[in-house]
N, C-alpha and C positions, 0 to 999 in steps of 0.2 A: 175532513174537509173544513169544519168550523174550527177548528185549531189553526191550521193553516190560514184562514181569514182573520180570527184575533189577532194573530202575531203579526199580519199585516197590517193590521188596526195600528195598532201600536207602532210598528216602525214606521207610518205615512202620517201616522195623524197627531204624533206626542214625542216631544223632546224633554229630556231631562235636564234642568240646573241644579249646579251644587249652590251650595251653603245659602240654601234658599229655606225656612219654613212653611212656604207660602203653597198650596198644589190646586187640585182639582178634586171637589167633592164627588162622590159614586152620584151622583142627581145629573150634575153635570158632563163626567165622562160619559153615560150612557147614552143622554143626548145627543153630544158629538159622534158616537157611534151609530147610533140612529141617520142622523145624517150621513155618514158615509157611507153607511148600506145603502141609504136611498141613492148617493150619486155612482156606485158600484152596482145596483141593482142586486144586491145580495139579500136574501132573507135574513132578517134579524134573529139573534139569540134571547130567550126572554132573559129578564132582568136577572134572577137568581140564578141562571145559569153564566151570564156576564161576570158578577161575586163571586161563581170560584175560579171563573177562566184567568182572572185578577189574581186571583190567591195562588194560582199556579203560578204566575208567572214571577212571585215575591214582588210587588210590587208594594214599598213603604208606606206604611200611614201612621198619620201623625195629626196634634190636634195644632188647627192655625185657627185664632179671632171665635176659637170656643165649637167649631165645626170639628170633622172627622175630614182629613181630606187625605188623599195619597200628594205624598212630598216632593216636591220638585218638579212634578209634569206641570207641562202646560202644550195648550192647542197649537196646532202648527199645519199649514195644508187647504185645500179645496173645501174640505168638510169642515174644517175649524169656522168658516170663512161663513158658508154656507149656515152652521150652527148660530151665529152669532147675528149676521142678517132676517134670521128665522124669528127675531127676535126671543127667543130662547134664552140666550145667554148673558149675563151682565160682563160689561168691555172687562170688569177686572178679572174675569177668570181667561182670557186673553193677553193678560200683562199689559194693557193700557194703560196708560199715564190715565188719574184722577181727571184728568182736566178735558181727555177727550170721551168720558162715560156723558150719557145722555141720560135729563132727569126724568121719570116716568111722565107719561104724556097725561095731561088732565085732561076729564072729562065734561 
């Protein structure tokens, strides 16, 4: 049953680009997963069990700006959307243009 829901993870919430460097680090995948449990109402996988559900599925990594990220994903979906309004996520792991990233709020 959580096979079945990873592999829906993946194809509802993550699109592939080619001849990209650029991906999503496991900090942030996880998160985005997090949310779409929450708006599926699924129980979550813990973390080190998400690391090899990843590793089954060959999913590339690669190092982009000195991180470890998987190459090519990027967020797509409800839960992308959700993740990123959670404030959780920085616009660029979204593929936002620089211009519309918002700078941390002072206090």
């Amino acid at each position: 049953m959580a096979t079945d829901n990873f592999a829906r993870f993946l194809q509802e919430c993550l699109i592939v680009e080619e001849d990209t460097e650029e991906g999503l680090d496991l900090d942030t995948l996880y998160g985005l997963y997090i949310s779409w449990c929450r708006l599926e109402n699924l129980e979550k996988i813990p973390e080190r069990t998400f690391g090899s559900m990843l590793r089954r599925h060959h999913l590339h990594w690669g190092r982009y700006e000195g991180n470890w990220v998987l190459v090519g994903l990027r967020m797509v979906g409800p839960a992308a959307r959700d993740y990123v309004l959670s404030g959780s996520a920085p616009m660029r792991s979204i593929g936002a243009p620089e211009f519309l990233e918002v700078p941390n709020a002072v206090a």
